[in-house]
LOKE-843916 format. One record per residue (C-alpha): residue in three letters; y, x, z. Coordinates in nm, 3 decimals, padded with zeros to 5 digits. Layout:
- residuo; py; px; pz
- ALA; Y; X; Z
...
***
This chain:
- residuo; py; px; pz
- UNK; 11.085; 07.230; 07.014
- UNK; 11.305; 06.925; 07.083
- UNK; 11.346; 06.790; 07.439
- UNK; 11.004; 06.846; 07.521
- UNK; 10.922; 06.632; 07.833
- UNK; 10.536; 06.670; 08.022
- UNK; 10.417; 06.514; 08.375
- UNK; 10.088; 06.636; 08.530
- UNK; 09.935; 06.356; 08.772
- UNK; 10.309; 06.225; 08.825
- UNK; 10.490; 06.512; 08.882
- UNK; 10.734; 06.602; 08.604
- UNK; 10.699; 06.939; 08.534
- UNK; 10.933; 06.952; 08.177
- UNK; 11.278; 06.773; 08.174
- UNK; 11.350; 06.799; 07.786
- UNK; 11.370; 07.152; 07.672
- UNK; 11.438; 07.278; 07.390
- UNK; 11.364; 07.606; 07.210
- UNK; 11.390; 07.718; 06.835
- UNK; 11.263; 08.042; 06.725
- UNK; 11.374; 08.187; 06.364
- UNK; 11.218; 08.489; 06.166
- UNK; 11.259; 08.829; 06.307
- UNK; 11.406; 08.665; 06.632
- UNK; 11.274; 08.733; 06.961
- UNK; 11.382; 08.451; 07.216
- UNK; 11.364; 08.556; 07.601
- UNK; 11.222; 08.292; 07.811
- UNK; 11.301; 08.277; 08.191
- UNK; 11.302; 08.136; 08.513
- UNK; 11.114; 08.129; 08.790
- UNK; 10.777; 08.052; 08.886
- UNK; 10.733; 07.662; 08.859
- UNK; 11.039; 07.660; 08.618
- UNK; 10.796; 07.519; 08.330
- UNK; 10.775; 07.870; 08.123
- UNK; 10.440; 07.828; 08.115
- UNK; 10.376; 07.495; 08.061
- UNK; 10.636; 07.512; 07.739
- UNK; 10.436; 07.749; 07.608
- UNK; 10.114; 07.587; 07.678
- UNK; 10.266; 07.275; 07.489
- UNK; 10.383; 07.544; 07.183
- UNK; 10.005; 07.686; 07.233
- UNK; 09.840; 07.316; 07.147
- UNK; 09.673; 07.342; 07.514
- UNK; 09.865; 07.118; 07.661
- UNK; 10.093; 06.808; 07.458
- UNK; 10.425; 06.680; 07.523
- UNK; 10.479; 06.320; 07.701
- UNK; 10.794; 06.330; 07.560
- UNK; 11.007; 06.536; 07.235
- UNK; 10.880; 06.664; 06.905
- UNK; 10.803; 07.015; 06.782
- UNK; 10.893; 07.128; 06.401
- UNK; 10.729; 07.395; 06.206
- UNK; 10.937; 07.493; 05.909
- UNK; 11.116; 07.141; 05.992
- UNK; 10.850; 06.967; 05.975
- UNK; 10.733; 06.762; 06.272
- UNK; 10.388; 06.851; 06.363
- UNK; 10.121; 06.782; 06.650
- UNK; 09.889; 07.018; 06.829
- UNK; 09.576; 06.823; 06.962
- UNK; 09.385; 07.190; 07.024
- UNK; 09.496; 07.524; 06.994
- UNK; 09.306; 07.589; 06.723
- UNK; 09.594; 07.357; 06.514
- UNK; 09.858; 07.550; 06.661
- UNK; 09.701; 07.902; 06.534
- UNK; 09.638; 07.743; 06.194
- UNK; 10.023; 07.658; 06.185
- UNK; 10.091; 07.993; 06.267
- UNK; 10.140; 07.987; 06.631
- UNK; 09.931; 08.263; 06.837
- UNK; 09.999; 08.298; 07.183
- UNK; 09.923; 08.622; 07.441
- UNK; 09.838; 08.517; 07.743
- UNK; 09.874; 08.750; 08.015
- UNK; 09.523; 08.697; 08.181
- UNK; 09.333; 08.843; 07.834
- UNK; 09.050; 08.666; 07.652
- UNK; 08.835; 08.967; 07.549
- UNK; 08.429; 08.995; 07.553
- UNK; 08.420; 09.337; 07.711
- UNK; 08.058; 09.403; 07.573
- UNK; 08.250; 09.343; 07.218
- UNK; 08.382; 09.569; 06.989
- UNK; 08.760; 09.582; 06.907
- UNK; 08.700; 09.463; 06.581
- UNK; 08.417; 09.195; 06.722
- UNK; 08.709; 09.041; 06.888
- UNK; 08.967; 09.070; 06.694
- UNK; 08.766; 08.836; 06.447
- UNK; 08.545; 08.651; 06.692
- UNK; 08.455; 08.317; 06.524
- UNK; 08.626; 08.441; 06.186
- UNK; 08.381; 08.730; 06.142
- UNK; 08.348; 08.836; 05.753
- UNK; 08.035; 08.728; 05.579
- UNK; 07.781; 08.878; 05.273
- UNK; 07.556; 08.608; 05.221
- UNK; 07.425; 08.459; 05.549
- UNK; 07.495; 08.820; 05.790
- UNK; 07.792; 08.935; 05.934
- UNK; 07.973; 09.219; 05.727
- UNK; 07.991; 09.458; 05.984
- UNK; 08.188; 09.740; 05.778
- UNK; 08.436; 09.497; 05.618
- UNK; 08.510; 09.365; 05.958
- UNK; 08.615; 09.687; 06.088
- UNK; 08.746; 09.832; 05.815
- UNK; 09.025; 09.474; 05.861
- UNK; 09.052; 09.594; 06.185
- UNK; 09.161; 09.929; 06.155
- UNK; 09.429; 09.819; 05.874
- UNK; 09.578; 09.551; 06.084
- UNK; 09.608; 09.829; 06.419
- UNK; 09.739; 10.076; 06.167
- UNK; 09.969; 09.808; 06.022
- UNK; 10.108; 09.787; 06.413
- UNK; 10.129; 10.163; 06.410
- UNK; 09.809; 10.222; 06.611
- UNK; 09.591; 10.504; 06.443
- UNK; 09.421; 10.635; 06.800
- UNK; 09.152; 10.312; 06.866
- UNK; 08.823; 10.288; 06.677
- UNK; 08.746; 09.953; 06.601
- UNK; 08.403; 10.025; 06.707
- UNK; 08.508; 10.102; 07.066
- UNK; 08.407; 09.809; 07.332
- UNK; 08.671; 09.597; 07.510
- UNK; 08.535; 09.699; 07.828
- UNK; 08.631; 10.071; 07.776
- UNK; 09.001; 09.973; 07.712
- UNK; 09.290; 10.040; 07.928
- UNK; 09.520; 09.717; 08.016
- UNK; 09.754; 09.798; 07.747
- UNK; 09.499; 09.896; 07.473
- UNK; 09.313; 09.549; 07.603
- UNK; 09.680; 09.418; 07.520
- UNK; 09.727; 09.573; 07.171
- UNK; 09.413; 09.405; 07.062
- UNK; 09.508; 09.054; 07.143
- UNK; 09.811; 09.117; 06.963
- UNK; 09.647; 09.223; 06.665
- UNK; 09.402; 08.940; 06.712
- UNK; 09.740; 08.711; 06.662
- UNK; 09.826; 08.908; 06.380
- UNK; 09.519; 08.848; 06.172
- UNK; 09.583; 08.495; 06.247
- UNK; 09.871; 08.548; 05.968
- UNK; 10.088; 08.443; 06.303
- UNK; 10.391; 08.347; 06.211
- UNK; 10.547; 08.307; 06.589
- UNK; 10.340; 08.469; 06.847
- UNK; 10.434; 08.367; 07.215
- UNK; 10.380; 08.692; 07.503
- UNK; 10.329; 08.600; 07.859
- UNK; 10.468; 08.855; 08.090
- UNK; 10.347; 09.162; 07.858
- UNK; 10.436; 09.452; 08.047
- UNK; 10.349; 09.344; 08.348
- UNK; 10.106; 09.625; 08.387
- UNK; 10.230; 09.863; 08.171
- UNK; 10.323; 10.218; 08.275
- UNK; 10.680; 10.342; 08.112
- UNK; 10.523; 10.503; 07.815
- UNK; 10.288; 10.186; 07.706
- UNK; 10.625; 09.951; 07.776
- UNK; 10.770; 10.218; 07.496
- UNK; 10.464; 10.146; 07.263
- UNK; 10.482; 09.792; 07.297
- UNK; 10.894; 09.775; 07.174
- UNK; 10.756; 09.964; 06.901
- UNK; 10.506; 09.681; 06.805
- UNK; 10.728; 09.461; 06.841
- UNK; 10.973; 09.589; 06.631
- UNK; 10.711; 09.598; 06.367
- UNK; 10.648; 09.224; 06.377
- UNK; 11.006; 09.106; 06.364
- UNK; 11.049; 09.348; 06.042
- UNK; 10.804; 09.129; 05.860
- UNK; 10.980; 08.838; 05.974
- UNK; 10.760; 08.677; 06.290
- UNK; 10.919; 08.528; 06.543
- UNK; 10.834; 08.626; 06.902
- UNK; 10.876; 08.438; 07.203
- UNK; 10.912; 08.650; 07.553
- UNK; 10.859; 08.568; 07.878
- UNK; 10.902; 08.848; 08.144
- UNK; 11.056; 08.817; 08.496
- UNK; 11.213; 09.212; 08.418
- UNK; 11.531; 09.114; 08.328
- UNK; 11.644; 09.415; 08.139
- UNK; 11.350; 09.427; 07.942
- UNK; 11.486; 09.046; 07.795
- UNK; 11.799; 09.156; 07.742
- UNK; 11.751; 09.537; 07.590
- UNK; 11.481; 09.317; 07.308
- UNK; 11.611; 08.934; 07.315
- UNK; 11.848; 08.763; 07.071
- UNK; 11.877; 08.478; 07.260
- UNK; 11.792; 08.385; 07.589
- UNK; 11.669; 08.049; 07.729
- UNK; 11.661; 07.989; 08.071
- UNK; 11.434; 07.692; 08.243
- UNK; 11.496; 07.615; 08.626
- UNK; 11.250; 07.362; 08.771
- UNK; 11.171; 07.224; 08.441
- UNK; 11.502; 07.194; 08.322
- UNK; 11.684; 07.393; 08.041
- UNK; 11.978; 07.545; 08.231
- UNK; 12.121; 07.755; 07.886
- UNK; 12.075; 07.935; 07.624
- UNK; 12.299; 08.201; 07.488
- UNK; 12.291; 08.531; 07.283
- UNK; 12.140; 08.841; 07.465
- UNK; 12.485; 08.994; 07.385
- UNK; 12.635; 08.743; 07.609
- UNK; 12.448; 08.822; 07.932
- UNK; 12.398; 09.078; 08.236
- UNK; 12.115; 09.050; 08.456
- UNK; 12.330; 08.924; 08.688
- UNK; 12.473; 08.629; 08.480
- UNK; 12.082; 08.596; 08.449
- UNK; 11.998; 08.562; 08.807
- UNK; 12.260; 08.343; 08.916
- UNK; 12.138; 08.098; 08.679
- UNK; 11.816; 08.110; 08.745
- UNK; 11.810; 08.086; 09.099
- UNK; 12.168; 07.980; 09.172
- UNK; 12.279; 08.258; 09.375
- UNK; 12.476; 08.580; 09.284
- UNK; 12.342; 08.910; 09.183
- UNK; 12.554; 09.031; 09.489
- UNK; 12.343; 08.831; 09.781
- UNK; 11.980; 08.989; 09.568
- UNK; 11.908; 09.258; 09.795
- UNK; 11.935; 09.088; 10.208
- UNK; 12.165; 09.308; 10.408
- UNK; 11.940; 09.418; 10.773
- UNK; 11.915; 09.160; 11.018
- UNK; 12.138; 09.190; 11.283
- UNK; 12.061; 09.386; 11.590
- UNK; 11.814; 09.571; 11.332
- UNK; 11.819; 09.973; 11.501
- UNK; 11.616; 10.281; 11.414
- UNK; 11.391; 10.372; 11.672
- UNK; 11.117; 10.631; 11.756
- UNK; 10.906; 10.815; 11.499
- UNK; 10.611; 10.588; 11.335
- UNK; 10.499; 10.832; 11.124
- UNK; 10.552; 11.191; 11.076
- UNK; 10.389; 11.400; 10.783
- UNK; 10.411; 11.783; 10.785
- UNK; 10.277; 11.996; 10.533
- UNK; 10.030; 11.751; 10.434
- UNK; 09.870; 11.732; 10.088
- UNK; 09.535; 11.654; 09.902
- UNK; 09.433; 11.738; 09.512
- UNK; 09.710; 11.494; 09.427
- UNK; 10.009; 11.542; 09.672
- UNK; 10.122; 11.857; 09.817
- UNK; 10.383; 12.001; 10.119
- UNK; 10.459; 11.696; 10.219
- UNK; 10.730; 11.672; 10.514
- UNK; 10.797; 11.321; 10.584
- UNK; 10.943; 11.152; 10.899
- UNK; 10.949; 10.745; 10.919
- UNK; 11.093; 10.541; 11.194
- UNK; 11.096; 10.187; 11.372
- UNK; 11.368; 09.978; 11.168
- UNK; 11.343; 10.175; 10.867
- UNK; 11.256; 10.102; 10.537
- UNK; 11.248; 10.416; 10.314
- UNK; 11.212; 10.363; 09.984
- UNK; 10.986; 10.637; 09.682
- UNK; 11.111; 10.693; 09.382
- UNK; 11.011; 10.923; 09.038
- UNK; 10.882; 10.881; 08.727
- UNK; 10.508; 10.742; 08.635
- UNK; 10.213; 11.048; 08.768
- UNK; 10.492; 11.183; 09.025
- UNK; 10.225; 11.117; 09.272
- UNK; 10.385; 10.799; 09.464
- UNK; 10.097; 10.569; 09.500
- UNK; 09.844; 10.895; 09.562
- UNK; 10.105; 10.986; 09.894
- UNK; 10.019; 10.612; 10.001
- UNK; 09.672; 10.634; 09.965
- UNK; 09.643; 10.970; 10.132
- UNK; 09.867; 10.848; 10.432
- UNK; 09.572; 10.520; 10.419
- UNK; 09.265; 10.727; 10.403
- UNK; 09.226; 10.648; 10.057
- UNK; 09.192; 10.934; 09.943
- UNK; 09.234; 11.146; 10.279
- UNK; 09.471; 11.436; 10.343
- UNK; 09.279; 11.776; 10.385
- UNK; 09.549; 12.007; 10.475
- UNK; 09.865; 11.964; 10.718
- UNK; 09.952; 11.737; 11.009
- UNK; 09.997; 11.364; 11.045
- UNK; 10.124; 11.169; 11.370
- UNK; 10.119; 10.811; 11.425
- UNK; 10.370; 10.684; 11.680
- UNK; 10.395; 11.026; 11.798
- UNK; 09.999; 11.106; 11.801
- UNK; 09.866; 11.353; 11.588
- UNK; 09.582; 11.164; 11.429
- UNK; 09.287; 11.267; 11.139
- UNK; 09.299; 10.986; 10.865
- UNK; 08.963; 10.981; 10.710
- UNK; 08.916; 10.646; 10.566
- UNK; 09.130; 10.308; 10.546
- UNK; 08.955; 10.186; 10.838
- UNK; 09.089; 10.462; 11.090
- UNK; 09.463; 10.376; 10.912
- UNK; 09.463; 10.003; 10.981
- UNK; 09.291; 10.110; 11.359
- UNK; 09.571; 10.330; 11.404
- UNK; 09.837; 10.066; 11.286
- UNK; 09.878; 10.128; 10.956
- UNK; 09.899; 09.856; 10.688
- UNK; 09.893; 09.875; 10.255
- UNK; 09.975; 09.644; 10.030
- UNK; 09.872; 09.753; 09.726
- UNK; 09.989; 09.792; 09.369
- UNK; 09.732; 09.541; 09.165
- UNK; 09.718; 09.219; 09.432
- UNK; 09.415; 09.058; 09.191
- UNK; 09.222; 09.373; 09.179
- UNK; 09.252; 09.539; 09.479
- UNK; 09.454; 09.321; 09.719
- UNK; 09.276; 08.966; 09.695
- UNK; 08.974; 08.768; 09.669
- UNK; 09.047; 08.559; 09.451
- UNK; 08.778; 08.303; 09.413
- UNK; 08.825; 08.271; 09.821
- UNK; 09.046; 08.068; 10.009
- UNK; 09.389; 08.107; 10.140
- UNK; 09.252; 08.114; 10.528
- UNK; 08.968; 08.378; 10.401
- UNK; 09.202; 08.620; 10.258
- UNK; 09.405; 08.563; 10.528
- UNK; 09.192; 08.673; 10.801
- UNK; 08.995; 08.931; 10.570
- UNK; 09.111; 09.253; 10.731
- UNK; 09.116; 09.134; 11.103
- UNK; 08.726; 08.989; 11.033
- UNK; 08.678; 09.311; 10.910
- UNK; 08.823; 09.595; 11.138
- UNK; 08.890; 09.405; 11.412
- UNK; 08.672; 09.114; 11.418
- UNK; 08.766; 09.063; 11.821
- UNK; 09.107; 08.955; 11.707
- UNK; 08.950; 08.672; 11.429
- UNK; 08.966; 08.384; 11.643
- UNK; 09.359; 08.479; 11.748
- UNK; 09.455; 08.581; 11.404
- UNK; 09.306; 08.238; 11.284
- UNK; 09.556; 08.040; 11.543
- UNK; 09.871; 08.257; 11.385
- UNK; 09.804; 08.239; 11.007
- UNK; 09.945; 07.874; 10.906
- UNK; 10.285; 08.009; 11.102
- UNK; 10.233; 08.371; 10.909
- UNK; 10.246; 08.128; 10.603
- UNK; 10.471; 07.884; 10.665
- UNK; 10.734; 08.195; 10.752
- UNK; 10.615; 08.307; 10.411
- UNK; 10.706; 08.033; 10.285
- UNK; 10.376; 08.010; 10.051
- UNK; 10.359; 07.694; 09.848
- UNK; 10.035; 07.576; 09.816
- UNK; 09.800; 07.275; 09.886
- UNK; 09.561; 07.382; 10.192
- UNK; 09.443; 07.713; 10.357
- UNK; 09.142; 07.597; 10.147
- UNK; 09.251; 07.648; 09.799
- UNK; 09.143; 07.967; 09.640
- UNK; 09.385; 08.232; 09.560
- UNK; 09.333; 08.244; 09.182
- UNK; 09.505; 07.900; 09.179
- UNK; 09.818; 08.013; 09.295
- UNK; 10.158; 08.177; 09.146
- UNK; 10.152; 08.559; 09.162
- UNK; 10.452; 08.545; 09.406
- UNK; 10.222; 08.294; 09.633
- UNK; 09.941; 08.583; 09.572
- UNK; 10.165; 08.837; 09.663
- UNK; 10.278; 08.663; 09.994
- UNK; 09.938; 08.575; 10.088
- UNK; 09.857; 08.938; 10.091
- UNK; 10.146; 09.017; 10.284
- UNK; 09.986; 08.795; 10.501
- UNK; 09.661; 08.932; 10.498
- UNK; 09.827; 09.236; 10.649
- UNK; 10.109; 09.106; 10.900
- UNK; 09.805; 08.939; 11.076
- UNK; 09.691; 09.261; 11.178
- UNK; 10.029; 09.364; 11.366
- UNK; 10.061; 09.668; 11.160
- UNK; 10.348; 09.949; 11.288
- UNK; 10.377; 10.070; 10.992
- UNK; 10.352; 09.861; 10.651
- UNK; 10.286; 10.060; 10.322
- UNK; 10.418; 09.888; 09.994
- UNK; 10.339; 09.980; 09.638
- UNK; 10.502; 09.777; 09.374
- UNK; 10.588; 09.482; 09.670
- UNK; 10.725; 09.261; 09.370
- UNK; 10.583; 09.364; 09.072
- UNK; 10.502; 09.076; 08.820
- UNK; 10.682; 08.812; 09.057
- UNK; 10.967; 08.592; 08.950
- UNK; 11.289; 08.647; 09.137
- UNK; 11.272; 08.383; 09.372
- UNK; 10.963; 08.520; 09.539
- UNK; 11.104; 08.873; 09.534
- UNK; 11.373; 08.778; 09.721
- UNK; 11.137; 08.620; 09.988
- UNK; 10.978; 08.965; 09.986
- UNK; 11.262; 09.127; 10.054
- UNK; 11.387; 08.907; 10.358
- UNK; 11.058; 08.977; 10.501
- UNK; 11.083; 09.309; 10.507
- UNK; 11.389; 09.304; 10.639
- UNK; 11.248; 09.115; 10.952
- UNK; 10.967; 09.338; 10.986
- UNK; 11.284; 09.644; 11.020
- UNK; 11.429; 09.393; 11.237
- UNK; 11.077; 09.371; 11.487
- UNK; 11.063; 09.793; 11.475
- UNK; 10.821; 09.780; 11.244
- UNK; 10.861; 10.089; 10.963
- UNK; 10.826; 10.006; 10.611
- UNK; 10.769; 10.288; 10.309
- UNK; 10.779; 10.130; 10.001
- UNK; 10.685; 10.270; 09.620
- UNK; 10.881; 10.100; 09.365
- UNK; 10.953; 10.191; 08.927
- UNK; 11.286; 09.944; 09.005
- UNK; 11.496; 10.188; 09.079
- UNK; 11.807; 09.850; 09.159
- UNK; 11.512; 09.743; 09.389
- UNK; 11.470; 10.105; 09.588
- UNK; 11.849; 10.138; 09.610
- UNK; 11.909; 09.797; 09.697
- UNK; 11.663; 09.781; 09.956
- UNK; 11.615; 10.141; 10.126
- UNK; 11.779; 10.303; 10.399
- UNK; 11.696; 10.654; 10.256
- UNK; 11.544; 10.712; 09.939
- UNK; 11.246; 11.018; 09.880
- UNK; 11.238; 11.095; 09.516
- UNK; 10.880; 11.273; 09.437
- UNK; 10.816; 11.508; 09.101
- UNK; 10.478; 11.639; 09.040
- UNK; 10.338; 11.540; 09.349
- UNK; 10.599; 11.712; 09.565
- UNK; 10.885; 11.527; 09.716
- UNK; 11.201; 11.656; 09.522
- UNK; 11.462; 11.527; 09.773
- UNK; 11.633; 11.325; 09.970
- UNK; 11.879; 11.089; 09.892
- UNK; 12.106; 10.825; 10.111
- UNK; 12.025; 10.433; 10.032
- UNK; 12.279; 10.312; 09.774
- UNK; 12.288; 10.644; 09.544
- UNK; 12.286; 10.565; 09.216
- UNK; 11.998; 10.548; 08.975
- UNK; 12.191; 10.871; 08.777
- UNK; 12.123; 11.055; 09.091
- UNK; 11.768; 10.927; 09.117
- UNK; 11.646; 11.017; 08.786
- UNK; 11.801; 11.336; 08.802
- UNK; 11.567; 11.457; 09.092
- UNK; 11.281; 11.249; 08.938
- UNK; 11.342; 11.467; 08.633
- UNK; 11.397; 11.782; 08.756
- UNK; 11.721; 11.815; 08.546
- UNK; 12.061; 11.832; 08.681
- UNK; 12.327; 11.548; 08.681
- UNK; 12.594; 11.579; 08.460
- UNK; 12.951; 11.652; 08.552
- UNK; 13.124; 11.381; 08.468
***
């Protein structure tokens, strides 16, 4: 792609970038939300064409009216909303459109017999091609639309933030695949806002900052935060906000002791105003399940909890938010948004629910809760599904701030969210410190825990494992997240 330029009602969203993707390559894409990621690869994709610049396929110049012409060049893409029929098969979807043929009927067997050779050419033996879509998890869902690209005889296949809901293990799975394609020779471009991911697969990284190319450079050449500063102009140093000043730590918010459910177990736990304590261990340590027992969730049944220095019976998230409790949880589309409502709805959702006395106050505070936010967006009217994920995340934040909460729960507070908006995130809970409120937040970035945490719990099978002082280092971390010992050094 050659100083591609594109304008959307005016506004120029693409200042001529450039990109060039070889076989075997995998070129890192970055920048921030509105830096034009997606719209380059929209314009790769043949959904979108260039105002301005040229793209060349085997150096030939070429033009993409639909994306059907860019797949038949070779060009798949892998969006990261997924395009599945969940009352499909895996093989169904995989060849959707292309299904083979005897005589005038589909040939059923032949079709999945493809599919199981293409999954097993990706190294995937364990899915039936007979299995639906609908019974797939998020990275099974995202293994078929890679092997959908595949059968495309894709020669460059574009991913969209592809581990954005991956646990550790399916991250591991998807290097493999990846590795895979680039052995035959296909080019992959990556876009991902987890920096280390880019540079532990990348060979080159390009970096976009509101529509403009800012560089591009060998992976070998970069640290994420080289990486940072150029994408958001700022050091790596100034990432993580120091507290406000005059933030203290105050009386007890929350106190657990001895508490547990059939996921969590003994746990002692003691939070307080100003604080923001961070949760660390590996994926199925239990970490989200001691959130959603603390919110009534799924309730504690044994041991003691104390809100603000009240003993108090959590039954249901309803009591929590009554009692001053507030979670913002780990999947914002699924569980933390309606997304086909408005701003202003989702806004005021909990307050009209719980405490619909407050609605009519809570309405009067939102477009300062949002301007503080700093959301970017249109009009309390326009629906949530139209906005960035870091706008989605802040208008859940939102959602709950509304509600005056004492204590604010957060699991995975910046997951999937460029770097800009994460930083947002962080000031803001450094304010809410600063205001007494407490803060316990889950994260898998262990730089983000120790960057932003004043103490640090580490939990291993279900249990917390220890206690650590903000600013350890991730060695010490993952050592009590293991269960192994350190290493003398």
């Amino acid at each position: 792609m050659r100083q591609v330029a594109k304008s959307f009602l005016g506004n120029r969203v693409l200042h001529g970038a450039s990109l060039d993707v070889r076989p075997g390559e995998v070129v890192g894409l970055v920048g921030e939300n509105g830096a034009g990621k997606s719209t380059l690869m929209k314009i790769l994709a043949g959904v979108h064409q260039p105002d301005e610049g040229t793209i060349e396929v085997d150096g030939s110049t070429v033009s993409f009216a639909h994306p059907v012409e860019a797949q038949r060049a070779g060009i798949a893409t892998v969006f990261q909303e997924f395009n599945l029929l969940p009352e499909r098969t895996i093989a169904e979807n995989i060849y959707l459109g292309r299904e083979p043929r005897r005589g005038p009927f589909v040939d059923v067997g032949a079709m999945e017999r493809q599919a199981r050779e293409l999954l097993e050419g990706l190294g995937i033996t364990r899915l039936d091609p007979r299995t639906r879509a609908r019974r797939l998890s998020v990275a099974e869902q995202q293994i078929v639309e890679i092997a959908k690209a595949v059968s495309l005889d894709a020669r460059v296949i574009q991913m969209d933030e592809p581990t954005a809901a991956l646990a550790d293990h399916e991250v591991a799975l998807l290097y493999d695949i990846i590795a895979t394609l680039t052995a035959r020779g296909v080019g992959i471009v990556y876009v991902s806002h987890r920096l280390r991911e880019v540079l532990d697969l990348c060979t080159t990284v390009t970096v976009l900052k509101d529509g403009a190319q800012v560089d591009t450079r060998p992976a070998s050449e970069l640290d994420e935060s080289t990486l940072v500063r150029l994408m958001v102009g700022r050091p790596m140093s100034s990432f993580f906000p120091d507290p406000e000043p005059g933030t203290v730590v105050g009386e007890v918010r929350l106190q657990l002791a001895g508490a547990g459910n059939d996921h969590v177990d003994g746990i002692d736990l003691t939070l307080r105003a100003g604080e923001i304590v961070g949760i660390a261990g590996l994926q199925g340590s239990g970490r989200t399940e001691l959130l959603e027992a603390v919110f009534g969730i799924e309730p504690l049944t044994r041991g003691t909890v104390s809100i603000g220095g009240r003993p108090q019976r959590i039954g249901s998230p309803r009591q929590a938010i009554r009692a001053g409790l507030a979670l913002v949880t780990e999947d914002r589309k699924a569980t933390g948004l309606a997304l086909n409502q408005s701003i202003g709805d989702n806004a005021l959702g909990v307050v009209r629910s719980v405490t619909p006395g407050r609605t009519t106050a809570a309405r009067d505070e939102i477009p300062e809760l949002l301007g503080s936010l700093a959301v970017a967006a249109r009009s309390l009217a326009q629906e949530a599904q139209f906005l960035s994920g870091g706008n989605q995340q802040k208008v859940v934040l939102a959602r709950w701030l509304v509600t005056r909460p004492q204590v604010v729960l957060l699991d995975e507070p910046t997951r999937g969210i460029d770097v800009g908006a994460k930083h947002a995130i962080y000031e803001v809970m450094r304010t809410l410190a600063a205001e007494g409120v407490a803060v316990l937040m889950v994260s898998s970035e262990l730089p983000e825990v120790i960057g932003m945490s004043d103490r640090i719990l580490v939990m291993r099978d279900g249990r917390l494992a220890g206690t650590l002082p903000g600013g350890s280092s991730e060695e010490t971390v993952l050592a009590l997240a293991t269960g192994v010992r350190e290493a003398a050094s």
